[in-house]
C-alpha positions as CSV (number, residue, x, y, z in Angstrom):
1,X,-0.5,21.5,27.4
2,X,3.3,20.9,27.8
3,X,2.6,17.2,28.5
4,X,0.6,16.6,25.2
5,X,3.7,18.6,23.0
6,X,6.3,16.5,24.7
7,X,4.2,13.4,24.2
8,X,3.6,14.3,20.4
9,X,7.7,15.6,19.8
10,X,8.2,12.0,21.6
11,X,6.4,9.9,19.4
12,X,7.6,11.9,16.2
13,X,11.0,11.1,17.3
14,X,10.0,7.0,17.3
15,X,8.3,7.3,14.1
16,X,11.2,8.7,12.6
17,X,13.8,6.6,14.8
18,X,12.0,3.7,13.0
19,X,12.3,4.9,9.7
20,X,15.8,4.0,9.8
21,X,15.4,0.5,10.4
22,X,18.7,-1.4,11.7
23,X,22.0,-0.4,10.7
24,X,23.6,-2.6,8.0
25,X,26.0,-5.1,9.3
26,X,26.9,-5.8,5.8
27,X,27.4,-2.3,4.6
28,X,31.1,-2.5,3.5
29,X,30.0,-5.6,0.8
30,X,26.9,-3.4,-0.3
31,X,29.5,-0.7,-1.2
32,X,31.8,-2.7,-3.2
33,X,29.0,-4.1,-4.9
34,X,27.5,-0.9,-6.1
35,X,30.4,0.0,-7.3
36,X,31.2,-3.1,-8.7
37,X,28.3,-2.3,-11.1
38,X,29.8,1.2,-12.1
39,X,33.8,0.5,-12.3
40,X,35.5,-1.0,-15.4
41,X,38.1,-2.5,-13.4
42,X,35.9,-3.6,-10.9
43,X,38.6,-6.3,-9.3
44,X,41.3,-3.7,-9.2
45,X,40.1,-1.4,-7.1
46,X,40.9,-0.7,-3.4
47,X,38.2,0.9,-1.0
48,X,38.8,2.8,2.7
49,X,35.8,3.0,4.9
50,X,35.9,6.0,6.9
51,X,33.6,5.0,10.1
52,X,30.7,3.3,10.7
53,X,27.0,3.6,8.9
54,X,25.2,6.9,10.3
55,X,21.8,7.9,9.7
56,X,20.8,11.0,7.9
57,X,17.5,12.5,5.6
58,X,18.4,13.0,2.0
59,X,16.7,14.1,-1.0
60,X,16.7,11.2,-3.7
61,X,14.9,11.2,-7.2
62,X,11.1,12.2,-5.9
63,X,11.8,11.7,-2.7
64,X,12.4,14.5,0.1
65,X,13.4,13.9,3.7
66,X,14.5,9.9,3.0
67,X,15.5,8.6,6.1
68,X,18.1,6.0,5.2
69,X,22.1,5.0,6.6
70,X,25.0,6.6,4.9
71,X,28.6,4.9,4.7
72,X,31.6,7.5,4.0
73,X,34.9,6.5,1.9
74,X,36.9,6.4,-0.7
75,X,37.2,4.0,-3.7
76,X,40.6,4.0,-6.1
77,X,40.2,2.2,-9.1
78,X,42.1,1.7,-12.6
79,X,41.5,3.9,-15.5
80,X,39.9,2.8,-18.8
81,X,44.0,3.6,-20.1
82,X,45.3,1.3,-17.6
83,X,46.5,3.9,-15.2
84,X,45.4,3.9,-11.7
85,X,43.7,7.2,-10.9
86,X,43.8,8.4,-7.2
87,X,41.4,7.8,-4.4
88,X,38.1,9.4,-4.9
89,X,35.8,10.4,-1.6
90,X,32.1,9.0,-2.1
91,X,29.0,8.8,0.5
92,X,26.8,5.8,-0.6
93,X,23.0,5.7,0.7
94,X,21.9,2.7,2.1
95,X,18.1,1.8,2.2
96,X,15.9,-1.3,3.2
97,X,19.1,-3.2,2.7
98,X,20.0,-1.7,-0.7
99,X,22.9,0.7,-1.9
100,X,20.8,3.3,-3.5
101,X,22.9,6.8,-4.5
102,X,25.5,8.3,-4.8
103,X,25.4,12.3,-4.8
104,X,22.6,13.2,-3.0
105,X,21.5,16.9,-1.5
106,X,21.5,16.0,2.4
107,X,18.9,17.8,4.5
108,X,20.0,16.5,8.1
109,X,22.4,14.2,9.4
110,X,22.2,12.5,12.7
111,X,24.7,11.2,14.5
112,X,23.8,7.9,16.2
């Protein structure tokens, strides 16, 4: 009995493991680009990358449970009356290769 719940717990923990998919080597340009997209200064702004990509579950749009990498920073930019504003923290979600949110509710993280 114990065997088949350890085997079952072990290959949930694969499926999910693969879910993730690799890490993004090229997470620190998908950042800049998403926000690239949003910022009206785009080339003035400055960007801190606090770590590495880690995986965690989020809740996204319809989606619940969204296993996908998240990058933590912070992103200073100038303001639409040509002052520069402070630095702003941010997590951006990472999917498939994509930067996909912003603010999202998080359900679990795991550390890598």
């Amino acid at each position: 009995m114990f065997a088949g719940m350890a085997a079952a717990i072990a290959l949930t923990a694969g499926a999910v493991a693969q879910g993730f998919g690799s890490a993004p080597a090229d997470y620190e340009r998908l950042v800049i680009d998403y926000f690239g997209e949003r910022l009206v200064e785009r080339n003035s702004a400055r960007y801190q990358f606090l770590g590495e990509p880690y995986q965690m579950f989020a809740d996204a749009d319809d989606y619940e449970g969204l296993p996908c990498w998240a990058v933590d920073g912070r992103v200073k930019s100038r303001m639409p009356n040509g002052g520069c504003g402070s630095y702003v923290p941010y997590t951006v979600l990472i999917l498939d290769g994509e930067s996909i949110a912003l603010e999202v509710k998080v359900l679990i993280m795991v550390r890598a």
